[in-house]
ROSEDO-509692 format. One record per residue (C-alpha): residue number from 1; residue in one letter; x, y, z. Coordinates in Angstrom, 1 decimal, always signed. Layout:
BEGIN
R  num  residuo       X       Y       Z
R  NUM        a       X       Y       Z
...
This chain:
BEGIN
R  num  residuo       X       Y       Z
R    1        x    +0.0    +0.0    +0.0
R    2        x    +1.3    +3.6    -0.5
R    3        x    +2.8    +5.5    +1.9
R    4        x    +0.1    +7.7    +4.4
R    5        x    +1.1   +11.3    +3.0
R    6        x    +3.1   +13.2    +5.2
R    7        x    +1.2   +15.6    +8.7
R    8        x    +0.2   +18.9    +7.8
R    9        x    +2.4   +22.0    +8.9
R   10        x    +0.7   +24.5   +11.1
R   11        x    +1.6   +28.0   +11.4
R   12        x    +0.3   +30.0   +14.9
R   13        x    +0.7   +33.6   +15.0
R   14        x    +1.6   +34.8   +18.2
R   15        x    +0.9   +38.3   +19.3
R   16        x    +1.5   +40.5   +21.8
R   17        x    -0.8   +38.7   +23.5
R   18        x    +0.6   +35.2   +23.9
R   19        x    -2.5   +32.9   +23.5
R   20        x    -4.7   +35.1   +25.6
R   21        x    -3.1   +34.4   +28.6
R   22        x    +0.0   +36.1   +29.4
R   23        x    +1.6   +39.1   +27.7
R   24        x    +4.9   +38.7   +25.7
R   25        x    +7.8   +38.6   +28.0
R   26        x    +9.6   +42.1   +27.5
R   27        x    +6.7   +43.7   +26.1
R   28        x    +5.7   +47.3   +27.3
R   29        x    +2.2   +45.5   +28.8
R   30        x    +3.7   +42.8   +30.5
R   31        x    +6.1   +45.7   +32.3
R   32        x    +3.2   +47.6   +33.4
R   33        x    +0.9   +44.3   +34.4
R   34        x    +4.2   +43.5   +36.6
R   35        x    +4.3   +46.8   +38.3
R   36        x    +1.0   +46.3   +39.5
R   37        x    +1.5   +43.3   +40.7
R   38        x    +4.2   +44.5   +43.0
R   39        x    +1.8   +47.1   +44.3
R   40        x    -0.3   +44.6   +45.1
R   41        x    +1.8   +42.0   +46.7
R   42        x    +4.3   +44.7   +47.7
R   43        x    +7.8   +44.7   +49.8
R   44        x    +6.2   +44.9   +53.3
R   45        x    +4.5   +48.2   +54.3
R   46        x    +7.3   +50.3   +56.5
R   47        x    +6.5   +49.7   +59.8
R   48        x    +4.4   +51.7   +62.4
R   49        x    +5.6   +54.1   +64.7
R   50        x    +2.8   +53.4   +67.3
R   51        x    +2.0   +49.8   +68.9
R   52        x    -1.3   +48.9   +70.9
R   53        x    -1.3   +46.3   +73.2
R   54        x    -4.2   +44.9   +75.6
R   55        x    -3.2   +43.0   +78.7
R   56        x    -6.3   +41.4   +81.3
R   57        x    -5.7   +40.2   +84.4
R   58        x    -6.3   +36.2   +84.8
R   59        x    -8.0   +34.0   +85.6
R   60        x   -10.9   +36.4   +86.2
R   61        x   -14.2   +35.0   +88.0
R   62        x   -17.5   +36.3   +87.5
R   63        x   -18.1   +39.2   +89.6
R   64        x   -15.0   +40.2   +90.0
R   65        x   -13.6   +43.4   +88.7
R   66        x   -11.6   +42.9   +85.3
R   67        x    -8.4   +44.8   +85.1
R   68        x    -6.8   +46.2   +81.4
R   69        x    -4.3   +47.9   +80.7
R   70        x    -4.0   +49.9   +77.6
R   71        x    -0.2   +50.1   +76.5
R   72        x    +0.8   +52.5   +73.7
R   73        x    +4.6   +52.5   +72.4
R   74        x    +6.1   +55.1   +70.3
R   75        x    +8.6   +53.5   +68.4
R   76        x   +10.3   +56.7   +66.9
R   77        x   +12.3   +59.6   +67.8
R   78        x    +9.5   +62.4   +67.8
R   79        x    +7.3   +63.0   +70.6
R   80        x    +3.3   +61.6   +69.6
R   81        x    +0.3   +63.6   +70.2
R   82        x    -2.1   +60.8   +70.3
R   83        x    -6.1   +59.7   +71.2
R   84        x    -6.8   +56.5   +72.5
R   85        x   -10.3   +55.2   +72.0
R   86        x   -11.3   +51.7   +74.2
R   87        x   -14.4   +50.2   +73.9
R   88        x   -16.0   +47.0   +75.8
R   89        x   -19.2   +45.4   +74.2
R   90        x   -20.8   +42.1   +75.3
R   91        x   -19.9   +38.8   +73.0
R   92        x   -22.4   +36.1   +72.0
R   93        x   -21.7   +32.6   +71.9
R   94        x   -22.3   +32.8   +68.1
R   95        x   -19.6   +35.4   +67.4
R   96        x   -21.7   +38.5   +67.1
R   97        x   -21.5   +41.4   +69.6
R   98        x   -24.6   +43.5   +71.3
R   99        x   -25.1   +46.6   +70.2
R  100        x   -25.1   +48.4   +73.7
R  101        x   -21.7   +48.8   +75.0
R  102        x   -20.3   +47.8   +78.1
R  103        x   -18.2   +50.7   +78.4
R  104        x   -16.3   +53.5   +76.2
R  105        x   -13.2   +55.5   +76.9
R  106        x   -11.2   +57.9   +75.3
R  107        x    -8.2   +60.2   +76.3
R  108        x    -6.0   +62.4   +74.4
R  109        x    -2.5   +61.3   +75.3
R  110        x    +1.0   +62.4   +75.0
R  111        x    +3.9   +59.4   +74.6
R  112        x    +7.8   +60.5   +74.9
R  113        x   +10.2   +59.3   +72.2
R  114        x   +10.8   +55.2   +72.3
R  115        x    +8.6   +55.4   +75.7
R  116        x    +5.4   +53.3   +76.9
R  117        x    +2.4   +54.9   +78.1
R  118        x    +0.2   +52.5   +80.2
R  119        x    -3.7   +53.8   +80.6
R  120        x    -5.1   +51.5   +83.5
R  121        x    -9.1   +50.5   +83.3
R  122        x   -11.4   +48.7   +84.9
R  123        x   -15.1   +46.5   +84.9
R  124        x   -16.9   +46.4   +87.2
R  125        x   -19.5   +43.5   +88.0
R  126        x   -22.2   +46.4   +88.7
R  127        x   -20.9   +47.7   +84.1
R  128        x   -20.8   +44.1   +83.2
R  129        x   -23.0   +42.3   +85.0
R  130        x   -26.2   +44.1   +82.7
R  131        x   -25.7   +41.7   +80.1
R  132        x   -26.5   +38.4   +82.1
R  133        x   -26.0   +35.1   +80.4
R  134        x   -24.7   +31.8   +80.9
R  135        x   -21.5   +32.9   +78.9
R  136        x   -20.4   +36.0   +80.0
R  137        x   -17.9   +36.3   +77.2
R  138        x   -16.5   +40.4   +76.1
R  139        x   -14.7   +41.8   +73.4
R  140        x   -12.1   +44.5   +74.3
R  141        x   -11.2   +47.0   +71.5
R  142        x    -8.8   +49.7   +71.4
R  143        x    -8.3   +52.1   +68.5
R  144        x    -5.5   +54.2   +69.0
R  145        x    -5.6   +57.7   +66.5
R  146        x    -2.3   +60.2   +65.4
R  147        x    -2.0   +63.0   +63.4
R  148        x    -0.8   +60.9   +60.8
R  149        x    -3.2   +58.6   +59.7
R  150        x    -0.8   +55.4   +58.5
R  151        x    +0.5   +55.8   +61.8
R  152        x    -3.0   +54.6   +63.5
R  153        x    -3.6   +51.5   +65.3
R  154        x    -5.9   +49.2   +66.9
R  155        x    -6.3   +45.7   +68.5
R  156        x    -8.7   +43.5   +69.6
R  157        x    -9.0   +41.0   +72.6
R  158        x   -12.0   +38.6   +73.2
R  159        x   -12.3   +37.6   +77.5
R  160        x   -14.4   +34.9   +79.1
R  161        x   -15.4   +35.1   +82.9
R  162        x   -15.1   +31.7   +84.9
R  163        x   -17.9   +30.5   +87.0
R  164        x   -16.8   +30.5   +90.8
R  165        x   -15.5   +26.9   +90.7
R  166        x   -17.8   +24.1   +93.4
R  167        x   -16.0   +21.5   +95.7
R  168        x   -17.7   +18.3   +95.8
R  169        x   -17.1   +16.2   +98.7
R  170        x   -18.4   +13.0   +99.1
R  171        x   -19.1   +12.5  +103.1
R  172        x   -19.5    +8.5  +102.7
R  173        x   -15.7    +6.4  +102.7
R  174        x   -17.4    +4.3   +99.8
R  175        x   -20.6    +5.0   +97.0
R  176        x   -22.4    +1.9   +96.5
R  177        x   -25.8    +1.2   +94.4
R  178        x   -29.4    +1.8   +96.0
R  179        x   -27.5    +3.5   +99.1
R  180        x   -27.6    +7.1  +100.6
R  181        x   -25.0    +8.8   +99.7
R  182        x   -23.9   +11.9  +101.6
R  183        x   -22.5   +14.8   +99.3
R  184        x   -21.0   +18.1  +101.3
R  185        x   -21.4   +20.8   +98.2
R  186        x   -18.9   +24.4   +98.5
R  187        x   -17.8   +27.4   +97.0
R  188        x   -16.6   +31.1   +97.6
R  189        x   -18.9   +33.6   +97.0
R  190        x   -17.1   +36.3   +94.5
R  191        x   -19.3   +39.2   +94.7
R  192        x   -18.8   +42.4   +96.4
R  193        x   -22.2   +41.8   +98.4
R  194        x   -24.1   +39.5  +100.3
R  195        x   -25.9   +36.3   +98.3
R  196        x   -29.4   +35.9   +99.1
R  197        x   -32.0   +33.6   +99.0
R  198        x   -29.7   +31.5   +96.5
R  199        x   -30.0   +27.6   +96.1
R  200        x   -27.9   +24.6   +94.3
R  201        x   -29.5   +22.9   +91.3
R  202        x   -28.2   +19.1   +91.5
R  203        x   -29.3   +16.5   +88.7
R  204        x   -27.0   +13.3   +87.5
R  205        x   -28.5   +10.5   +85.1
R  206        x   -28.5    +7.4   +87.6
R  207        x   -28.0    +9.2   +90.2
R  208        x   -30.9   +11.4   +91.6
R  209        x   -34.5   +10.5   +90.3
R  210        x   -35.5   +14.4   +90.0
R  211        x   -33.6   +17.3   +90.1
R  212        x   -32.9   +18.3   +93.6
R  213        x   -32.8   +21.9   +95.0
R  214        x   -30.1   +22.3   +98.1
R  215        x   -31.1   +26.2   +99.3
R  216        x   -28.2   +28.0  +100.7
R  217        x   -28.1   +30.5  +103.4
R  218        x   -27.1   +34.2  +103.2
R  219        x   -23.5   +34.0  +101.7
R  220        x   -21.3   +37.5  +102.4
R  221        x   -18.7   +38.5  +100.2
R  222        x   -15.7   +36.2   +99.9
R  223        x   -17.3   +34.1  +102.5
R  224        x   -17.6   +30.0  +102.2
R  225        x   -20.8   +28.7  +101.8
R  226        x   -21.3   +24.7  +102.3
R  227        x   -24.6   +22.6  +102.2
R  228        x   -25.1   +18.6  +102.2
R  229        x   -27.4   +17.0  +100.5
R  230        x   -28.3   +13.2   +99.9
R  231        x   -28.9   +11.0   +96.9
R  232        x   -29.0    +7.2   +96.0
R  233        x   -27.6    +5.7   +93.0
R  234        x   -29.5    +4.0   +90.8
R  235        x   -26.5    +3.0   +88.7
């Protein structure tokens, strides 16, 4: 048989262009596309000349007083004229924040060259404690203002309050099934005032039929309260 005749030769023209998907390397266009690119991506912006920091004391309990401090550097050799703004707003468990703040600040504040300035805050149970829930979780935020605005800061710092932790102390040397048990239930009271008509909710699958209800004398501040109460497990 003859011979299959020989492939046809294609001819692409390429332009500027290159296949629609790149510019041709050392054209004018490709230049320009790369010089946007590079403000885009950039060398790393120069660095600012004021820092904002938040520190909390920890752990903090609920209804106790939380402690920040607002610290402010000036890292350059010219004296900065500054405002500090400081908000504290109340933080869901799903991430969003109430609209009513917890509390606002702001101070107009002068920081030596390469020196700290520390602005000391506090909230109080009687601030915080208007937004009860079983979370208690906050969200700190500090935006920090100069005359020149690349210079201008802010951070962010999300706190959650610890329940006053219970001792459990089980009065009986052994626990046995389908006999009394004898539980001795404690914990510190936290507040600033008195506890009043206040009362222990107990439940435990297996181990109490109904939810039982241990009611608790007047506790005053930082005092111990104790109650005992009984159960018999089931399992």
């Amino acid at each position: 048989p003859p011979p299959p005749p020989p492939p046809r030769s294609f001819l692409i023209k390429i332009s500027k262009k290159t296949s629609g998907l790149r510019w041709e390397i050392g054209s004018t266009e490709e230049a320009e596309i790369f010089k946007k690119a590079r403000i885009v991506i950039a060398e790393p912006a120069p660095e600012k000349t004021l820092k904002v920091s938040l520190k909390v004391n920890k752990p903090i309990y609920l209804g106790q007083t939380v402690s920040v401090s607002v610290v402010i550097s000036n890292k350059s050799a010219d004296q900065k004229v500054c405002t500090v703004n400081f908000w504290a707003k109340k933080r869901m468990y799903h991430g969003f924040l109430e609209k009513e703040t917890i509390k606002t600040f702001k101070q107009e504040i002068t920081i030596p060259p390469w020196e700290d300035k520390s602005i000391p805050l506090e909230l109080s149970y009687k601030e915080y404690g208007k937004f009860p829930d079983m979370y208690y979780r906050m969200r700190l935020i500090t935006y920090v203002t100069d005359k020149s605005p690349e210079n201008n800061v802010a951070v962010m710092k999300d706190i959650g309050l610890l329940n006053p932790p219970l001792t459990i102390k089980m009065l009986n040397f052994h626990a046995y099934v389908g006999e009394k048990v004898h539980a001795e239930i404690s914990f510190t009271n936290p507040f600033a005032l008195p506890l009043r008509e206040c009362f222990l909710t107990i439940e435990g699958n297996g181990l109490v039929d109904d939810p039982i209800k241990a009611k608790f004398e007047d506790v005053k501040p930082n005092a111990l309260a104790k109650v005992v109460c009984d159960f018999t497990p089931k399992k």
